[in-house]
N, C-alpha and C positions, 0 to 999 in steps of 0.2 A: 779891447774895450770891454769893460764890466757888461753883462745883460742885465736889462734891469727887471725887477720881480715881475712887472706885469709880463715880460712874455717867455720868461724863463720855460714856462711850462706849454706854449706855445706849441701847434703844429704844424709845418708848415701850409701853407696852401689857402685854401677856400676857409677851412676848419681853424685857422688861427686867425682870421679877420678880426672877428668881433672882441680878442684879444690885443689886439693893437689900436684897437679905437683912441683908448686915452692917452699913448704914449709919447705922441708927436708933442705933447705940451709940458710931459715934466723934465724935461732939460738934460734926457739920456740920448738922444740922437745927434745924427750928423749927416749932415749934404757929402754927396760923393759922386763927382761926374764919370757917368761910363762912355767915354767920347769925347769926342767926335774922332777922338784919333785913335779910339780902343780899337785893336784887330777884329776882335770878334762881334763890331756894330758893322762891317765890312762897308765902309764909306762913310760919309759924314752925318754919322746917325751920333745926336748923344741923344743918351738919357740920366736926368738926374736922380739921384735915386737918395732918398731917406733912410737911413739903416741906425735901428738899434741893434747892436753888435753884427752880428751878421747877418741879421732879418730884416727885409724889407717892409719899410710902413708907408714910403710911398715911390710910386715909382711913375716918371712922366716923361714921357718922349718927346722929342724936341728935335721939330723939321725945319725943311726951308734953306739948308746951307749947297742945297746941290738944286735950286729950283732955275729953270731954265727957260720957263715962261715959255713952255709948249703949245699950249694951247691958242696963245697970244699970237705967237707966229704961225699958226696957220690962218691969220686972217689977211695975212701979209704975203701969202704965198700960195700957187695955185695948187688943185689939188694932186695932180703929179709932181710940182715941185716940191712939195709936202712929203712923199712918202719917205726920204731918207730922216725926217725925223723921228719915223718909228722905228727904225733901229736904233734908236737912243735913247728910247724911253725905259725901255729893257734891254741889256746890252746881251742880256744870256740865253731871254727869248723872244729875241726881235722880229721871229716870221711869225708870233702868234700876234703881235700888233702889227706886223704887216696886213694880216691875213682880217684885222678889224677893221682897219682904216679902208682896202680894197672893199671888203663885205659891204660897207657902209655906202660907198659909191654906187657897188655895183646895185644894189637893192634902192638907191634912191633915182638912179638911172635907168632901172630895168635891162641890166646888161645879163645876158646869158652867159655861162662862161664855159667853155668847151670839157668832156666828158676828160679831154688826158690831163689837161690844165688841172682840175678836179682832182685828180690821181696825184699828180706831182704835187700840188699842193699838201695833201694827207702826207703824202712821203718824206715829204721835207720837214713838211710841222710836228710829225711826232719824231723823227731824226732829233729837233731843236730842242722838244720838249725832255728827250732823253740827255741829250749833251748839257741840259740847262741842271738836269736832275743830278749828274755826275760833281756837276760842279757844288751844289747844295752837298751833296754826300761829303766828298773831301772835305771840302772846309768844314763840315760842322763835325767831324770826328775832329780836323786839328783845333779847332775848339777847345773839346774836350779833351786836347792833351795827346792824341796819337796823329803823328807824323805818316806814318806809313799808307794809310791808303788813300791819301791825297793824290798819289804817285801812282796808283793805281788808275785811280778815278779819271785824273787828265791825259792818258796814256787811252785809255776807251776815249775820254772824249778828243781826242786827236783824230782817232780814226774817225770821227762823225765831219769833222770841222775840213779833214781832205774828202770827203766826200760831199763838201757844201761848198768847199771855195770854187772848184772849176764850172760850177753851173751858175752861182752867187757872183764870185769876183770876190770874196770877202770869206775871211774870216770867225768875222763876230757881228758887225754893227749892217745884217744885212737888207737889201735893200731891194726883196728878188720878187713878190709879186708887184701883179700889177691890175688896174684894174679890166676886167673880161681873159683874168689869162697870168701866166708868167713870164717874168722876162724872157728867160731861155727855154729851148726844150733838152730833153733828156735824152743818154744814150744807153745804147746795149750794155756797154760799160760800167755805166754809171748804176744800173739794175742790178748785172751781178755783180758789182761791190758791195751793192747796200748788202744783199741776199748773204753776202760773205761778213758784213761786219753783223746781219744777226744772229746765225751763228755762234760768230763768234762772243756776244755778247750775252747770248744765253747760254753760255761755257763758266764766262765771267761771276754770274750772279751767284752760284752757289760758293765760290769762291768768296766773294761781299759778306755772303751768311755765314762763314764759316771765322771769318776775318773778323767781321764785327758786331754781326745783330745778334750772334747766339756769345757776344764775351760778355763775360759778368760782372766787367768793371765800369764796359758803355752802358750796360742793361740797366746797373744802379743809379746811373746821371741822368738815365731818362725813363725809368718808369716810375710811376705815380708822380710825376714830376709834370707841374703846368698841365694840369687836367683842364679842360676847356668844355661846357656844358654846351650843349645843343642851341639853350635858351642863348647862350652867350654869345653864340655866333650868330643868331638870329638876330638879336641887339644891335650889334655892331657890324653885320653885313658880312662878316668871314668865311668866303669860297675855299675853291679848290681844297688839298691834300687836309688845309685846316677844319673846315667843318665834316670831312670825306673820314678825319682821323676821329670824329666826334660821332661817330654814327649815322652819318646822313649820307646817301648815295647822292648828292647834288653835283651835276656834273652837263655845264651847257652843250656836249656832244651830244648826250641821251636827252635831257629834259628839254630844250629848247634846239632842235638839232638843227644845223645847218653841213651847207657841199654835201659829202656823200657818206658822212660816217654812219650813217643809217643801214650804209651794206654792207658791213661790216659785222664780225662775230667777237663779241670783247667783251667785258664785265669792267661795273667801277670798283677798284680796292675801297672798302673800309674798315674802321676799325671802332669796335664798341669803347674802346678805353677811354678817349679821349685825351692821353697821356701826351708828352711827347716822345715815347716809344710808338705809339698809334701813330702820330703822322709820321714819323719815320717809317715804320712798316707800309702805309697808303702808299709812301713816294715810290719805292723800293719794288710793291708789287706793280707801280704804273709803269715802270719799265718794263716790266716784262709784259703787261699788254700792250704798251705801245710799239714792243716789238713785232708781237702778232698782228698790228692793225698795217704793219709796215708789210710784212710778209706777204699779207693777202693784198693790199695795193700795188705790191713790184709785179705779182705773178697775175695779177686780173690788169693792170695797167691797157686800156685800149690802143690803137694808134687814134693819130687828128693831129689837131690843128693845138698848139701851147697857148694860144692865146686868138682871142674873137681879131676878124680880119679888120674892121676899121675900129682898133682899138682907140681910146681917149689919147688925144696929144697932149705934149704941156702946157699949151692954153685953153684948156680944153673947158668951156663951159657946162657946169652940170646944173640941170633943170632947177627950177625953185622949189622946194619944201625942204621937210623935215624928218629926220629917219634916224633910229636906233640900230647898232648890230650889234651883237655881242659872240665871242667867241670863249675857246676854254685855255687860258693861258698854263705854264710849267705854276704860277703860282694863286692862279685861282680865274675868275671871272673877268675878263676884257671887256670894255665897252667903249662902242663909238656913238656921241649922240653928236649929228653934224646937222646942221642949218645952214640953206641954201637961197639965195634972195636972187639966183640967173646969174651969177656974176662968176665971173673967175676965181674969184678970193670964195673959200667959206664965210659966209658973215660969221659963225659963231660955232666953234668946237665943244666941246666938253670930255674928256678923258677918265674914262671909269678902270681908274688901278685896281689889282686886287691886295697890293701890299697893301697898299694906304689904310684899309678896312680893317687886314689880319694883326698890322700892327696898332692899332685903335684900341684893340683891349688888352695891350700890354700891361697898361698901367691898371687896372683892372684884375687880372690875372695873377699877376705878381706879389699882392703885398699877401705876408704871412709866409714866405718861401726866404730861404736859404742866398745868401749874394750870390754863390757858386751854380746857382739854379737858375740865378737870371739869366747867364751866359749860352745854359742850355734851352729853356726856353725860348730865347728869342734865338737862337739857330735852327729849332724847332718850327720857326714860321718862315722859314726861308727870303726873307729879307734883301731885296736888291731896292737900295737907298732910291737911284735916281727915278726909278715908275713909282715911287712913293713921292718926290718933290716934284716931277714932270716939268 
């Protein structure tokens, strides 16, 4: 397709906006859906996209085809019959919306939750939050055209996911705490595994740098590529690795801290760029600190009790009011705002995604950049469809 003059001389990004203004109306564009069955929306994400030649002038995401009326069904279901639907709301990191919906209880019930319970929790959550991050790595290089360390990537997360099923029962879609505690406890076993797969995982990572953040073929597809300002995230509400990639240390373990990551010795990655090289780097160094938060949890782990002795049953009444919990999910801020009227049923849920937010300034973001940028881009926000329709 011809360019037409007005953006011939275009740049892309934030700097060729004001160059596109008038071009949706003289009669050089075209509609072109990215989706719902494009690979790289990974689930039923389209977006329609406006392109003069190859540059976008508009670009709008388009939800609602994975929506599962989550929040609807917890009014329908009591609050332990409820928790295996947070394994579905994120299917990559289902213990970090475990670990919301539990929080939410436990803080509106006033349940203490035992010091190993504590432990095991941390242990597992950033185990998920690394295996969630593995899985974002892979795909988003086979995105960009390289096969190979996708093979990599699920090969580590292998080793996290046998170290999750025999305590879980599960795989992926898990369903392991609970609230005052976790389902199971833990064994000798299962410590020196972890202790072996970090390790061996901090073996792995220079490996990752060598393989792909220092090639100069991935570096050109995503640096100065979807630069994402500060203000922009503040706009439109954009947590975790996304606004962490924009220069802000925002991170609900440190700023809003909850359980015991407070004793812990860890730093949050950022990065001043903004780019999507910057949040690939954020993701990249939170593995390696989630590894050390893991390290110091297996080796400080107390004995006790997995879980408070007269934990909640499944008809388990929790008090009347109303309470907020927020935790830090693999793709940004988790939140549980639940409403309690005495009854068995929550009267009223509300599910605070962090996709939903990161992907809101897509359309935003986008216009003035290259078609082959939007690919990168939105693999750059790490995108898991279903906690974005809920």
């Amino acid at each position: 397709m011809r360019i037409s003059p007005e953006i011939e001389h275009c740049q892309p990004g934030s700097q060729g906006v004001e160059d596109l203004k008038a071009v949706a109306d003289n009669g050089s564009t075209m509609v072109l859906n990215m989706g719902p069955q494009h690979p790289s929306t990974h689930g039923v994400l389209r977006v329609v996209l406006e392109l003069d030649g190859e540059y976008i002038v508009k670009a709008t995401p388009v939800i609602g085809y994975l929506h599962r009326m989550h929040e609807k069904m917890a009014e329908i279901r009591t609050c332990i019959q409820y928790m295996p639907n947070m394994g579905r709301v994120d299917y990559l990191n289902p213990l970090g919306w475990n670990w919301a919906w539990v929080g939410a209880l436990e803080k509106l019930a006033g349940i203490e939750v035992p010091e190993r319970a504590e432990f095991i929790r941390v242990i597992t959550g950033e185990l998920n939050r690394i295996s969630s991050h593995l899985v974002w790595f892979g795909a988003y290089i086979l995105d960009l055209g390289a096969f190979t360390p996708i093979m990599y990537a699920f090969e580590d997360r292998e080793k996290i996911l046998d170290l999750l099923q025999p305590i879980s029962g599960s795989r992926l879609t898990y369903s392991f705490f609970r609230p005052g505690g976790v389902a199971t406890d833990v064994d000798a076993a299962f410590l020196k595994d972890t202790l072996a797969f970090v390790n061996h995982m901090r073996n792995r990572l220079p490996m990752y740098r060598d393989l792909v953040t220092d090639n100069i073929i991935f570096r050109k597809r995503c640096e100065n590529v979807g630069v994402i300002s500060l203000e922009m995230c503040r706009k439109y509400g954009a947590t975790g690795p996304v606004i962490r990639g924009s220069g802000r240390a925002y991170d609900i373990r440190k700023t809003e801290p909850y359980s015991i990551y407070d004793r812990f010795d860890y730093h949050i990655p950022v990065d001043e760029n903004g780019d999507a090289m910057g949040r690939y780097r954020v993701r990249m160094a939170e593995m390696a600190e989630s590894l050390n938060i893991i390290e110091q949890a297996v080796n400080r782990i107390p004995d006790g009790e997995h879980i408070v002795q007269k934990a909640p049953k499944p008809r388990w009444k929790p008090p009347k009011g109303e309470v907020y919990f927020a935790v830090e999910g693999a793709r940004g801020k988790i939140g549980v705002h639940l409403v309690s009227n005495g009854d068995k049923y929550p009267y009223r849920v509300k599910l605070r995604s962090p996709g939903f937010s990161n992907l809101s300034l897509f359309g935003e973001l986008a216009k003035g950049h290259l078609l082959q940028d939007a690919v990168s881009i939105l693999g750059s926000l790490d995108l898991v469809i279903p906690e974005i329709d809920r």
